[in-house]
C-alpha distance (Angstrom), angle and dihedral (degrees) to the residues before:
residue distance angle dihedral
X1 . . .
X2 3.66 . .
X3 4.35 127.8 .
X4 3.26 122.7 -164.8
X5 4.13 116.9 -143.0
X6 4.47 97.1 -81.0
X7 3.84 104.6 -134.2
X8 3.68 88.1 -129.3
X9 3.95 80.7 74.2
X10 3.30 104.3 40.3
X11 4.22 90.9 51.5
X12 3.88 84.2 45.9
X13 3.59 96.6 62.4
X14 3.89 96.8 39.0
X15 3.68 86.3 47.0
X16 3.77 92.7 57.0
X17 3.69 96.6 38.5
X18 4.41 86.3 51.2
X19 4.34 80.1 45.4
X20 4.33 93.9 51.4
X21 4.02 86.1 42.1
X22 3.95 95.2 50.5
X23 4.12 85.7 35.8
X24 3.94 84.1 57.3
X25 3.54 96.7 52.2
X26 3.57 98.3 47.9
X27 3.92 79.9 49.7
X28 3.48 89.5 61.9
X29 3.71 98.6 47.2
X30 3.07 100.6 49.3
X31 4.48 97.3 43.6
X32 3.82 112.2 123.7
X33 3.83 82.4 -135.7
X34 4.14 86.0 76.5
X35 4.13 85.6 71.2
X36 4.01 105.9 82.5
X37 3.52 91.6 -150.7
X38 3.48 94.3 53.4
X39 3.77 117.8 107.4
X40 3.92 120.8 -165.2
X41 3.63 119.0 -135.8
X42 4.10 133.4 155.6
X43 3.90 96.0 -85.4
X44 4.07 101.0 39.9
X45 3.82 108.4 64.7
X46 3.41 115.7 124.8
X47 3.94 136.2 73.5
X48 3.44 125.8 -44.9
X49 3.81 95.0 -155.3
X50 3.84 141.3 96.0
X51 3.48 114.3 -96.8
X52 4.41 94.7 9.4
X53 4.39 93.7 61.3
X54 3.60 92.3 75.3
X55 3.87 91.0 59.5
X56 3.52 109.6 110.5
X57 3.68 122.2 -137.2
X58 3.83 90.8 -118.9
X59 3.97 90.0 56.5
X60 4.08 82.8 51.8
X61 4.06 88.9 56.3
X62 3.74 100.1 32.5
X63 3.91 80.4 58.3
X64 3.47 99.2 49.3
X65 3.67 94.7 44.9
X66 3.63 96.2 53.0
X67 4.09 93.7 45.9
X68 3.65 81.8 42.3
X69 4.45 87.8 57.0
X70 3.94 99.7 43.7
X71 4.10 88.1 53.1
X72 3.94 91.7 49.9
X73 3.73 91.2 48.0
X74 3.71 94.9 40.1
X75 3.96 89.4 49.0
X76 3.94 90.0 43.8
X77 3.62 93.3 49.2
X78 3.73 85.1 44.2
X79 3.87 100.8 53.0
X80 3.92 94.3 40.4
X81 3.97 89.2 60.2
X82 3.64 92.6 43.0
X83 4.05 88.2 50.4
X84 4.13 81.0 51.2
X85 3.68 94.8 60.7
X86 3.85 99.4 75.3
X87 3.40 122.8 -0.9
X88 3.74 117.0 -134.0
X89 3.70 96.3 -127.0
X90 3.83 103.5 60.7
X91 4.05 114.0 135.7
X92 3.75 117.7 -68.3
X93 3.62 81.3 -118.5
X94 4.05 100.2 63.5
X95 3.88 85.9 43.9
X96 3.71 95.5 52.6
X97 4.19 86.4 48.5
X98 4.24 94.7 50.9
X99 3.51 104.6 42.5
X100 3.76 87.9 167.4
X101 3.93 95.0 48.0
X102 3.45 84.3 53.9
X103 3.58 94.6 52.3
X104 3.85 98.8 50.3
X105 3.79 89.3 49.9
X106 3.93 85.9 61.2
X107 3.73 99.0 39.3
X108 4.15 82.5 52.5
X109 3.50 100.2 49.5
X110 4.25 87.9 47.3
X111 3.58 93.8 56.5
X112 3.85 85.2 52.7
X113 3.56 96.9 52.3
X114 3.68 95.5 41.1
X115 3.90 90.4 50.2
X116 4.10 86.6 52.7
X117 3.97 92.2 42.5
X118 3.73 91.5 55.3
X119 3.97 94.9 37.4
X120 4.00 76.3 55.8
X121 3.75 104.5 41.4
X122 4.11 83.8 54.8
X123 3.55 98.0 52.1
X124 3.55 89.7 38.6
X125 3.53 90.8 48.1
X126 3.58 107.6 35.2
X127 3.95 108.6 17.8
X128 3.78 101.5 43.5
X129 3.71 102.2 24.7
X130 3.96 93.1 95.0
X131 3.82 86.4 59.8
X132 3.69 100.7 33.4
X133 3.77 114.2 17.7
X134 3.59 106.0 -166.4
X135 4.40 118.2 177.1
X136 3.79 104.6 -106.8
X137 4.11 86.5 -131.3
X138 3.59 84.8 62.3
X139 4.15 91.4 39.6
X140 3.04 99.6 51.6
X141 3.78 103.3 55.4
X142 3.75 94.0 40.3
X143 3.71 95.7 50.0
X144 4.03 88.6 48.4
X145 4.17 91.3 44.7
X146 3.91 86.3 43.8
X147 4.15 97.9 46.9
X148 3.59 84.1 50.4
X149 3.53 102.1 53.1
X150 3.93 82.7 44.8
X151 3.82 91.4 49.6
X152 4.41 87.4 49.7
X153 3.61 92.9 55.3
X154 4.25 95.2 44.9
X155 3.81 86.1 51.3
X156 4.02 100.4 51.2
X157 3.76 90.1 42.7
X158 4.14 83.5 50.9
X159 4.22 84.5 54.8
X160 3.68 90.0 47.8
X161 3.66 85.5 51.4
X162 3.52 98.8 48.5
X163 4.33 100.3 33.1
X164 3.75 86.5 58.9
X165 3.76 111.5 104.4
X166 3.49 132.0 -157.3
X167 3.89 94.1 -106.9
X168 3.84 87.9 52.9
X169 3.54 129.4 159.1
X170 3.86 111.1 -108.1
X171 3.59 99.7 -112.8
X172 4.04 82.6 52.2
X173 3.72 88.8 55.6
X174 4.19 91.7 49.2
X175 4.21 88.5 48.4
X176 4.19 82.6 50.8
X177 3.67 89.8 45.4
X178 3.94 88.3 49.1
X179 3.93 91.9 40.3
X180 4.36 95.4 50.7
X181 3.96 83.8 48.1
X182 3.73 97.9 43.0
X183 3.41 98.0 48.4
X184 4.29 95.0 44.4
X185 3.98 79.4 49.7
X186 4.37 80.2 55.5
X187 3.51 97.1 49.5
X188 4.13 91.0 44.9
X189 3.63 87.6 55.4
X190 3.84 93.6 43.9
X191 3.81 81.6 60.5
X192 4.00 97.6 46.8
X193 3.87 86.8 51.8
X194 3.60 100.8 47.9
X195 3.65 93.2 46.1
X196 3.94 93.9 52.3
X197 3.48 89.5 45.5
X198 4.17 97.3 50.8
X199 3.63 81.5 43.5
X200 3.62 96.0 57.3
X201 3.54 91.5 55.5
X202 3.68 99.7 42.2
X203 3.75 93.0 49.8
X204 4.42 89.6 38.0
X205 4.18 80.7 60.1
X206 3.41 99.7 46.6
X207 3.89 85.2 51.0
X208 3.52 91.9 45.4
X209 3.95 95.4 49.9
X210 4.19 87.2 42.8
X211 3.45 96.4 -127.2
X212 4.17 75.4 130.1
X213 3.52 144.1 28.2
């Protein structure tokens, strides 16, 4: 069975990406670093104007976070329908016939592994360098080598998935059984990643703009 991309998700996603952009501008606006006499230090962030200084710095995160949770669900939800539209292991035959079916199935599946990769490369790069500082020459390679390894594995458990028939042998059943819960468990962690990463970047901005410390 094969979904197409609903437009309900589609106008979710480019509403929350149009709601993060006009969050960061009012951001900006309203940063205390905007006053040239004002001089940041480890007690003062926060706004400087009427009506945005009582905002407390938890309010700041709590919003981030939870702006930072509807995009990671709506791009989850988002790249598991797109990865329902055409599987990747139809006949050689039907691939050969729709060159161009063929080609959006790629181009999806890229933009899904570059949106992990850089989710990744921030944590990797940002989060976790304090404990484990690792050279981004020597990052970036390894997290592209290890994503596709990662990506290999989700798509032969996805044929196993989808070559078992109904009158399938049992140990075909068990390797479906395996495959459905291995890939729900890949679509999960999609999620987990996505969210840390938006998170990252909500919370870096807020920093940045010293509405917290």
């Amino acid at each position: 069975m094969t979904l197409r991309p609903m437009p309900r998700t589609l106008l979710s996603v480019g509403f929350l990406f149009l709601l993060a952009a006009a969050s960061a501008v009012v951001v900006h606006q309203i940063s205390p670093l905007r006053n040239p006499t004002f001089q940041p230090d480890s007690a003062n962030a926060g706004s400087l104007l009427p009506g945005w200084r009582g905002v407390a710095e938890s309010t700041w995160l709590l919003g981030a976070s939870m702006l930072a949770i509807l995009l990671a669900v709506s791009l989850t939800l988002l790249f598991w329908q797109w990865s329902q539209v055409e599987m990747p292991f139809n006949t050689p035959a039907d691939r050969r016939s729709d060159t161009t079916r063929s080609l959006r199935h790629s181009v999806r599946w890229l933009v899904i592994g570059m949106t992990l990769f850089g989710a990744l490369w921030l944590l990797g790069g940002i989060r976790y360098s304090v404990l484990y500082p690792v050279e981004w020459w020597f990052r970036t390679p390894t997290l592209a080598v290890l994503l596709s390894l990662y990506f290999t594995g989700i798509f032969w458990l996805w044929h196993q998935w989808e070559r078992a028939s109904i009158r399938a042998s049992r140990w075909q059943s068990i390797l479906r059984r395996i495959a459905q819960l291995v890939v729900s468990l890949h679509w999960l962690i999609t999620g987990v990643i996505l969210f840390a990463g938006v998170q990252l970047v909500f919370v870096g901005y807020l920093l940045g703009q010293w509405l917290v410390d």
